[in-house]
C-alpha positions as CSV (number, residue, x, y, z in Angstrom):
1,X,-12.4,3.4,-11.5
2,X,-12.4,-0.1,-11.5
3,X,-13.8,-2.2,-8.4
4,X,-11.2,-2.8,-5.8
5,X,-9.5,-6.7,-5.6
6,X,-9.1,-8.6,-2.7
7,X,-7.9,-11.5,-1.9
8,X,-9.0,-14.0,1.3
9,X,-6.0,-15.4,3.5
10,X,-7.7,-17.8,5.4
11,X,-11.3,-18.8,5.6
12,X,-12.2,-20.0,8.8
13,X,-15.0,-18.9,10.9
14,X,-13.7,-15.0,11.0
15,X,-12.7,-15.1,8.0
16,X,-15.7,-16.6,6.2
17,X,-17.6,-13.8,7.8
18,X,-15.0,-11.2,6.1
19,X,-15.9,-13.0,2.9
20,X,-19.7,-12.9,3.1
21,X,-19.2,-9.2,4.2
22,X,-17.1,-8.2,1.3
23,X,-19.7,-9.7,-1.4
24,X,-22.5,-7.3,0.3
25,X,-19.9,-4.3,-0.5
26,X,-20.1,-2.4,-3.7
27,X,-17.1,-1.9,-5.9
28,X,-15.5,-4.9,-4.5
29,X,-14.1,-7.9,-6.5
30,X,-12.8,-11.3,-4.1
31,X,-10.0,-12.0,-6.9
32,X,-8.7,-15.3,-5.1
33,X,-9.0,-17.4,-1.9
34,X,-6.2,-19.6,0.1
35,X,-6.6,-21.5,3.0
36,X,-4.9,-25.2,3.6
37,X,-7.8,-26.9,4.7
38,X,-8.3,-30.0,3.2
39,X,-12.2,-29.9,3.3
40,X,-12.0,-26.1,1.7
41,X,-9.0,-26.5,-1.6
42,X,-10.2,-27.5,-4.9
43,X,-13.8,-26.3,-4.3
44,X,-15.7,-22.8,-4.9
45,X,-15.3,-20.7,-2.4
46,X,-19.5,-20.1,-2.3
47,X,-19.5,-23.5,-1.8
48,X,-17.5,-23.0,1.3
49,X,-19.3,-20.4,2.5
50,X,-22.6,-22.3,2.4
51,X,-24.2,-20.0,-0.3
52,X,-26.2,-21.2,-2.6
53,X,-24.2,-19.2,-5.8
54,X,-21.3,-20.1,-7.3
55,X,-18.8,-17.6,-7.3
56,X,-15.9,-18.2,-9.9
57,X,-13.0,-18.5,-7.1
58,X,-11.4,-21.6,-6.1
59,X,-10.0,-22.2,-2.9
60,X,-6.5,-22.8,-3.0
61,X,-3.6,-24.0,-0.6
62,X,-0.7,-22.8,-3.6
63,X,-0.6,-19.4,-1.9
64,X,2.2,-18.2,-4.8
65,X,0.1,-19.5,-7.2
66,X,-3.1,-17.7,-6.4
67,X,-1.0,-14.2,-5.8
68,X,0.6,-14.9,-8.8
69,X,-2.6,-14.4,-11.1
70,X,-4.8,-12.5,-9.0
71,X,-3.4,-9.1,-9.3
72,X,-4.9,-8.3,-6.1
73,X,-5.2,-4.9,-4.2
74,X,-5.3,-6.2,-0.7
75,X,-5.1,-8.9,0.9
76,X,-7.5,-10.2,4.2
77,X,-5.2,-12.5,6.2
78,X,-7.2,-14.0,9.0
79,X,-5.5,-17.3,9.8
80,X,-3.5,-16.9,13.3
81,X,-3.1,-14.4,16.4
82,X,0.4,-14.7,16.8
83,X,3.3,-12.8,14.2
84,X,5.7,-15.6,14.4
85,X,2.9,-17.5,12.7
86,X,1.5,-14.9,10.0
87,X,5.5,-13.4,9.1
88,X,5.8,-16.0,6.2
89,X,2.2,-15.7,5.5
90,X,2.6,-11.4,5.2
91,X,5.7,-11.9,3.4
92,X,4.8,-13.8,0.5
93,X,1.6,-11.4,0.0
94,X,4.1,-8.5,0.4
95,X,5.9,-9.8,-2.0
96,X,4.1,-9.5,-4.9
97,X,3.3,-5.9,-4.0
98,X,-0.3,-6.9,-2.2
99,X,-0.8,-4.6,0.3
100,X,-2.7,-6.6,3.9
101,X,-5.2,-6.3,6.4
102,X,-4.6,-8.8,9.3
103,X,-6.5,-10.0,11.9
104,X,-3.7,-11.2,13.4
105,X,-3.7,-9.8,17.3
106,X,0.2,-9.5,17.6
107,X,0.6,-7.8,14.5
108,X,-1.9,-4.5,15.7
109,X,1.6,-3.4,17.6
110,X,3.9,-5.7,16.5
111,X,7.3,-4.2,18.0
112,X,6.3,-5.3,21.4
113,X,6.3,-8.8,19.9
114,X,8.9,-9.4,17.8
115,X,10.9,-6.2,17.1
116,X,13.5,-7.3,14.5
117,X,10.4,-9.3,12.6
118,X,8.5,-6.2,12.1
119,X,11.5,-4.3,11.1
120,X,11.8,-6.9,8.3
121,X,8.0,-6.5,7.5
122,X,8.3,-2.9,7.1
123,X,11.4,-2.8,4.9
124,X,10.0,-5.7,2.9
125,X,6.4,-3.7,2.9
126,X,8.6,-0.6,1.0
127,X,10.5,-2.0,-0.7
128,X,7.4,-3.6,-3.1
129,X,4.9,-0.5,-2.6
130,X,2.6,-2.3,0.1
131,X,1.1,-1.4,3.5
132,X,0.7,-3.9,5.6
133,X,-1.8,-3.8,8.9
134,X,-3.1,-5.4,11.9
135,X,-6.5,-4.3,13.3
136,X,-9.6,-5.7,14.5
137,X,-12.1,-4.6,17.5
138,X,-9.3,-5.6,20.2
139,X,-6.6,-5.2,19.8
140,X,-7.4,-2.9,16.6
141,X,-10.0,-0.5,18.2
142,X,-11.8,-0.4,21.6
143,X,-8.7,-0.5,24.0
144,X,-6.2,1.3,21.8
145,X,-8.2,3.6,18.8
146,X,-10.6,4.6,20.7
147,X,-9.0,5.4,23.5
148,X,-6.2,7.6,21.9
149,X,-9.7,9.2,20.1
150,X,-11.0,9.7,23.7
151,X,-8.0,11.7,24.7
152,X,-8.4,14.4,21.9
153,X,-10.9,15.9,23.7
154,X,-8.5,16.2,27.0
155,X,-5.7,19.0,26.9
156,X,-3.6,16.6,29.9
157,X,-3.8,13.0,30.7
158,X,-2.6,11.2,33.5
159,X,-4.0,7.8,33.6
160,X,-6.1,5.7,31.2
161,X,-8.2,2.8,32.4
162,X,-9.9,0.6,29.6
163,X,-12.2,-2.6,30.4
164,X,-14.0,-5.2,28.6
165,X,-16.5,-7.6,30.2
166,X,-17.8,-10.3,27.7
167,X,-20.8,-13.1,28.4
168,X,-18.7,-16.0,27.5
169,X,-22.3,-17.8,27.0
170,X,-22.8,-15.7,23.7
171,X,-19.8,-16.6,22.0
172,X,-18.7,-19.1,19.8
173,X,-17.6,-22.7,21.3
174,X,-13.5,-22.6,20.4
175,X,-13.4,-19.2,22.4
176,X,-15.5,-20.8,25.6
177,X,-12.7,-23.3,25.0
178,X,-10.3,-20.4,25.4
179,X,-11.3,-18.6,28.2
180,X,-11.7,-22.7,29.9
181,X,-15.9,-22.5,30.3
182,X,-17.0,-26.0,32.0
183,X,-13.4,-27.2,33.1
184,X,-11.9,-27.6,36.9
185,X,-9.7,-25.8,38.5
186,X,-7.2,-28.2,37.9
187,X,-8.0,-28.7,34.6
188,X,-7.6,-25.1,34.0
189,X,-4.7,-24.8,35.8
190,X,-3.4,-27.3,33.6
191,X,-4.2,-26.2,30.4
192,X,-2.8,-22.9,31.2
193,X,0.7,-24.6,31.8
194,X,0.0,-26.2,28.6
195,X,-1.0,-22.8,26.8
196,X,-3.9,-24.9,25.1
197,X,-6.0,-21.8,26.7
198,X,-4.7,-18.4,26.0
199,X,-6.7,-16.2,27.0
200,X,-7.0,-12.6,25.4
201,X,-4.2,-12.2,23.1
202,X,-3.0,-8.4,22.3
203,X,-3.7,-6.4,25.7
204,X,0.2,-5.7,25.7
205,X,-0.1,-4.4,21.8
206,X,-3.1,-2.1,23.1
207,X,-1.1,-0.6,25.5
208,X,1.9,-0.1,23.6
209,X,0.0,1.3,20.8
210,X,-1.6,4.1,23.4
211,X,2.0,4.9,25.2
212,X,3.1,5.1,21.4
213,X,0.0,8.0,20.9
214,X,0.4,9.9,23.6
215,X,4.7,9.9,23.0
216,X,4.6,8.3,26.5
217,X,7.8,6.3,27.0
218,X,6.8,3.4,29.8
219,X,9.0,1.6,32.4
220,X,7.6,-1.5,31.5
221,X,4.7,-3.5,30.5
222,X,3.2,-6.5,32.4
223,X,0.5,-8.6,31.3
224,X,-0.4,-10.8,34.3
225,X,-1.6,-14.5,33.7
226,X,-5.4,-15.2,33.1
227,X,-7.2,-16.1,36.5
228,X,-10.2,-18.4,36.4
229,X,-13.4,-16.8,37.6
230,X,-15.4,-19.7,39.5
231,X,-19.4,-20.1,39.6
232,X,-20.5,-19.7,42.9
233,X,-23.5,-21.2,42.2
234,X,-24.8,-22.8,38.6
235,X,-24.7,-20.3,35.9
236,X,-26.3,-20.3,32.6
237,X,-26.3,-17.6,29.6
238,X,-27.8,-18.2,26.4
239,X,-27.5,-21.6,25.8
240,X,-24.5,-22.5,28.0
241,X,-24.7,-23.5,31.5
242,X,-21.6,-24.0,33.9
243,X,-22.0,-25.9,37.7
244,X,-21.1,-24.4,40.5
245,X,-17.5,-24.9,41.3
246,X,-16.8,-25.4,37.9
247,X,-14.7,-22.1,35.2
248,X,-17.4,-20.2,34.2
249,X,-14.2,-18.2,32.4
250,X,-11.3,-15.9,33.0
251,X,-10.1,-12.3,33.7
252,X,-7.1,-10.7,32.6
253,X,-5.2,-7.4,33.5
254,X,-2.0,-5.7,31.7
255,X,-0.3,-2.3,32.8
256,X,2.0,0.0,31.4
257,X,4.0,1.7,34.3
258,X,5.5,4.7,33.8
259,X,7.7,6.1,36.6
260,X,7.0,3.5,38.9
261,X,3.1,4.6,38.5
262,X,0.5,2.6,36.9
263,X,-0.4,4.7,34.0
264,X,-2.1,2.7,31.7
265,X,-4.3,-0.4,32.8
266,X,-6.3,-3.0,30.6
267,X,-8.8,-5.3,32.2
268,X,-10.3,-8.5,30.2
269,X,-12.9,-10.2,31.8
270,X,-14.8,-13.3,30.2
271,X,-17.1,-15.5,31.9
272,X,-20.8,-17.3,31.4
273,X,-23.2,-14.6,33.0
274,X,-21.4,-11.6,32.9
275,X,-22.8,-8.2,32.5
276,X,-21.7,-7.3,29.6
277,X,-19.9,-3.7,29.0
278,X,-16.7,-1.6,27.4
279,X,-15.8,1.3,29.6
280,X,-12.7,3.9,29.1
281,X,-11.7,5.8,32.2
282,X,-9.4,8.7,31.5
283,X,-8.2,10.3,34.2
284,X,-7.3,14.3,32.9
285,X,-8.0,17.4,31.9
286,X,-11.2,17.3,31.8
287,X,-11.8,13.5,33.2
288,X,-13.7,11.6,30.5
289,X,-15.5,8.2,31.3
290,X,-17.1,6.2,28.2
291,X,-19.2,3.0,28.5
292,X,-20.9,1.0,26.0
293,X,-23.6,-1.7,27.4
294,X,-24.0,-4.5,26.3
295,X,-20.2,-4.3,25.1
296,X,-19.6,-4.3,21.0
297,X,-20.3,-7.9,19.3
298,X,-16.6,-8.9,18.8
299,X,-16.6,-11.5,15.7
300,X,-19.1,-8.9,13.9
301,X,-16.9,-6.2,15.0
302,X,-13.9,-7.8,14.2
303,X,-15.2,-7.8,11.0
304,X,-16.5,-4.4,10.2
305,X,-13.4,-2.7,11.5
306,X,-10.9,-5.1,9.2
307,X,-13.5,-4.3,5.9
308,X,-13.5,-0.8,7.0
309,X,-10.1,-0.4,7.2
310,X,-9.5,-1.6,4.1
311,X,-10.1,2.0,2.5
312,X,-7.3,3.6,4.9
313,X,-4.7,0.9,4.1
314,X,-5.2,1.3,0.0
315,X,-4.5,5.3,0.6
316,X,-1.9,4.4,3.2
317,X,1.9,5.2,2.2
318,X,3.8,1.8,1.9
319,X,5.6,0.1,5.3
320,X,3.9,-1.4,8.3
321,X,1.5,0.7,10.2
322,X,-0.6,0.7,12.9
323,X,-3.9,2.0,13.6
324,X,-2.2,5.0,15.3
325,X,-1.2,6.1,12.0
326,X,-4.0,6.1,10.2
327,X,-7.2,8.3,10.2
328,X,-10.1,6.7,12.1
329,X,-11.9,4.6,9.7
330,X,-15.3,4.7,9.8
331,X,-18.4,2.6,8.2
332,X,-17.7,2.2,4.5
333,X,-21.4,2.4,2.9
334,X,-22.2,2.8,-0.3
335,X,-19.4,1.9,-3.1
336,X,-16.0,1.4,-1.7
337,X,-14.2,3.2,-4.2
338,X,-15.3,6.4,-3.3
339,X,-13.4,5.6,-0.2
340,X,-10.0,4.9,-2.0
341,X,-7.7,7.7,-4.1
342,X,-7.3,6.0,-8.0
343,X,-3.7,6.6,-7.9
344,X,-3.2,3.4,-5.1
345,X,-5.3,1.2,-7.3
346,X,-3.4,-1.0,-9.7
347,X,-4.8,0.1,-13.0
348,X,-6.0,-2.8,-15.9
């Protein structure tokens, strides 16, 4: 069996990591690259990823072009959280019969975002024999898979509680940015009018993605605006420190209601000097509480469960799925073909 191609949809900071993660994999072959920055096209994508090996791909911003002679397998599309951004992005990979793994956050559920877009994403995905999927650690995995993994071992559930507490300290700067580390009040305040901070995008696809499990139709879902979390006093974590009275970050909370009860709740917390944790709280037959402290790296994560996947979505039947769908992935060692069937690689 041949090594399986893939192609890289965006290389920034996530995506470079996908990259660098891929070449470690056996039985893996990066076939082509596209991203349209201007400091990345016309240059070897080892060059772009700071190794010191060339590695026979050039960076490209003619997306058509690249697909066109690659004669990829998959596709790794890491370039925006939002589907109104990827859609034209999915669907000229789709096209050419490239099945994709997304990092994009709205696309892990994507009929709570856009219902008529990903009915065009699934018919388009079938029609030219791909499968198309969004995953990641959250949404993608700690608030949705692993919760509806949780709940096998329960034979009633009632109500599910997930949280995640981050140390905004140990993350990269352009999320501090987006949780507002170091600004005002009013500056926060401000910038959330603005939507230049966002927050934690995808707790409504989590919880759509669980009711969806579990066959629970919900009343509604509500995510509630992020809320700064203030320093009290100066705070410091790794190498970031935050004055007293300044954001040291935010919180966030969505719920799923479900006759006029709470059923399903997702809290986000991230703030410099936070305990760090993950914790699932399922409240049913029998109760199950799960914590994991310090919480799972997201970037790294984010990145093992989108090259892990990979395996499930080449054996997947064509159409847009969801991680619901699929069978649990699980760490891919070893040579990656012996994860996928022959039949769904495109044979030489």
């Amino acid at each position: 069996m041949r090594k399986i191609r893939v192609l890289l949809y965006g290389i920034g900071a996530v995506g470079a990591m996908i990259a660098k993660c891929l070449l470690e994999k056996e039985g893996v072959e990066i076939v082509g690259a596209i991203d349209i920055a201007e400091d990345k096209t016309g240059r070897d994508l080892g060059d772009v990823l700071g190794l010191e090996r060339k590695l026979g791909v050039q960076v490209s911003a003619d997306a058509d072009a690249v697909l066109s002679k690659a004669e990829a397998d998959i596709a790794v599309l890491a370039t925006s959280s939002y589907l109104k951004d990827t859609f034209p992005q999915i669907a000229s990979v789709v096209k050419h019969g490239v099945s994709i793994v997304s990092t994009c956050e709205e696309l892990a559920y994507p009929y709570i975002s856009n219902q008529k877009m990903a009915e065009q994403l699934d018919a388009l995905a079938k029609k030219h024999g791909a499968t198309i999927l969004g995953t990641g650690i959250n949404p993608g995995f700690l608030m949705d898979t692993l919760v509806l993994t949780l709940t096998a071992a329960c034979t009633s559930v009632k109500k599910i509680e997930a949280t995640r507490v981050l140390d905004a300290a140990n993350r990269r700067l352009p999320f501090q940015r987006k949780v507002g580390v170091g600004l005002t009040l009013d500056e926060f305040r401000r910038q959330i009018k603005e939507k230049r901070i966002s927050g934690h995008v995808g707790l409504e696809q989590s919880i759509a993605m669980v009711a969806a499990g579990l066959a629970w139709k919900l009343d509604k879902i509500t995510a509630e605006p992020p809320e700064p979390v203030i320093a009290e006093k100066n705070v410091a974590g790794g190498s970031r420190k935050v004055e007293a009275g300044k954001v040291a970050g935010l919180k966030q909370r969505a719920r799923g209601t479900m006759n006029g009860k709470d059923v399903i709740v997702l809290d986000f917390e991230a703030f410099v000097g936070a305990e760090e944790h993950d914790a699932v709280m399922i409240d049913g037959v029998p109760i199950v509480a799960e914590k994991i402290q310090p919480c799972v790296h997201g970037d790294v994560a984010t990145v093992a469960v989108v090259v892990n996947s990979i395996p499930r979505v080449l054996c997947a039947a064509a159409g847009l799925v969801t991680m619901k769908d699929l069978p649990v992935p699980h760490a891919a060692l070893g040579d990656m073909r012996g994860h996928v069937t022959a039949q769904r690689l495109r044979q030489t």
